[in-house]
N, C-alpha and C positions, 0 to 999 in steps of 0.2 A: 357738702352742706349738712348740718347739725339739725334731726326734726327735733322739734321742742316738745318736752314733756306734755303731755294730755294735761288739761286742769282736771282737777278732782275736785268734783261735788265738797260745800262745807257737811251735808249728812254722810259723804263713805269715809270723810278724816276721825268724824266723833265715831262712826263703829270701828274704825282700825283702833283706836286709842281705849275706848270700851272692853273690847278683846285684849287687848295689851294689860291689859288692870285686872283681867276677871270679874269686870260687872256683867253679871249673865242675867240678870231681873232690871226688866223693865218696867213701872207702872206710869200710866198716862192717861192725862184725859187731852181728848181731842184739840186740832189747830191745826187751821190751814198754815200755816208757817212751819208746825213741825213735821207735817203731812208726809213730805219727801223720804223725813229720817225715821217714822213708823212704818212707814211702808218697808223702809228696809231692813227696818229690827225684826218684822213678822216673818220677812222673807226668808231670813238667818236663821235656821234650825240651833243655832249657837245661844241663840236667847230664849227667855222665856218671857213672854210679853203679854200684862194685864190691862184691860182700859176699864177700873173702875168708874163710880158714877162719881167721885169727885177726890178733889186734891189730898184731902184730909187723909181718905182710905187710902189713896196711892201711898201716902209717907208710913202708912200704919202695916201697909202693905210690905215697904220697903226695910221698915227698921222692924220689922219682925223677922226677915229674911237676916238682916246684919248680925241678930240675936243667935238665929241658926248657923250663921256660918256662911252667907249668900250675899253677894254683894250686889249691888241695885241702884237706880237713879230713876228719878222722879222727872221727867218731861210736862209740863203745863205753859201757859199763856199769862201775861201778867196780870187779868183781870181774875184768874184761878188761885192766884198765890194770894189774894185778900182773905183768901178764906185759912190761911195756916199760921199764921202770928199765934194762935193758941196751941195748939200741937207743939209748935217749933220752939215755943218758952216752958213747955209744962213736960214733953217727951226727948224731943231731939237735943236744946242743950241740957239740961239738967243730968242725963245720962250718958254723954259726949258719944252719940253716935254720930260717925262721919257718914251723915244722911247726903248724898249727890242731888241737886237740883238742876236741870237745865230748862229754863223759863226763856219764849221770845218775849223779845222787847217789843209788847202791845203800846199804844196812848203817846208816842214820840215821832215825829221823823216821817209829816204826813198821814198817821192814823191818827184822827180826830172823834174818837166815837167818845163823848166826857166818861164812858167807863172807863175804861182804858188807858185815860188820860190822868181820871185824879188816883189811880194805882199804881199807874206808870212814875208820878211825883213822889209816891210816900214809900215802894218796895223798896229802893236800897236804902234810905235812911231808917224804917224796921229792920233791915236785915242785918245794919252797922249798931245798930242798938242792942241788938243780942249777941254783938261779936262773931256773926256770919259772916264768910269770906265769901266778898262778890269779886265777882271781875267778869267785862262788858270783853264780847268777844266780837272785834271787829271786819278783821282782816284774814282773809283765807291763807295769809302767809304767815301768821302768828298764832293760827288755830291749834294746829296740832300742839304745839309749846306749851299754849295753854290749858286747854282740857287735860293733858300730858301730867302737869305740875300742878294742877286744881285737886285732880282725882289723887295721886301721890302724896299731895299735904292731905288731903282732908284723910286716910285714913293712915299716913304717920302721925297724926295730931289726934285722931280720934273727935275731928270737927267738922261740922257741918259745910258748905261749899254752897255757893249757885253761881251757877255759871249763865250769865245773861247773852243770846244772841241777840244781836244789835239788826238793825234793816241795814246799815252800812254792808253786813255779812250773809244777808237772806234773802231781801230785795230782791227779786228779779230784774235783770238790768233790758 
């Protein structure tokens, strides 16, 4: 008889896949959602991990490391990203830094707090309006794939990226 592979956490796929790219700069502002995968970026001597006081610094934080030579992604919650449509029109595209995003999907799918919710409605069509490549990451058997090919295009393309975790992928069941 065949024992069946252990499932792996969707937070130890995105640090395998992290590692794999040489994103070593972490900045984040807090969420229970992304709880699980900071706790084990601090724990990884491999990273170096900031929790600014807001979204804005993280990215300012992040594409000053890409300027140095340091590669980096931005962790926030989707009522955090309202605050970077000005950053992300005025620093990140105009100078094509492949600035990494990974934002939970707040305001959908049973959270009903109307923050949340009117953020949750307007973040990918801001983010398709400045030619930001999203993609909703659902499925713990399509994750690695995708963080995989997200982080590889955005800095062969020299473009920006956000990678959305869905509650389909975070939920606790």
């Amino acid at each position: 008889m065949q024992q069946e592979e252990p499932t792996r956490n969707w937070w130890d796929i995105v640090v395998e896949v992290l590692k794999r790219h040489e994103v070593k700069l972490v900045a984040y502002v807090p969420d229970n959602v992304l709880a699980p995968l900071i706790k084990t970026l601090h724990a990884d001597p491999y990273f170096t991990v900031y929790c600014p006081a807001r979204e804005e610094e993280a990215v300012g934080i992040v594409t000053g490391a890409y300027m140095a030579g340091l590669r980096g992604i931005v962790l926030m919650q989707t009522s955090g990203f309202a605050t970077l449509p000005n950053v992300l029109a005025s620093l990140v595209r105009p100078y094509q830094i492949p600035l990494l995003m990974m934002i939970s999907e707040r305001g959908t799918m049973g959270d009903h707090q109307l923050g949340q919710v009117m953020v949750c409605r307007t973040m990918v069509p801001i983010l398709n309006s400045m030619g930001i490549e999203t993609h909703r990451m659902t499925s713990l058997q399509d994750l690695d794939f995708m963080v995989d090919g997200m982080i590889h295009q955005a800095f062969a393309t020299q473009e920006a990226a956000a990678l959305l975790l869905s509650p389909l992928l975070t939920k606790k069941r």
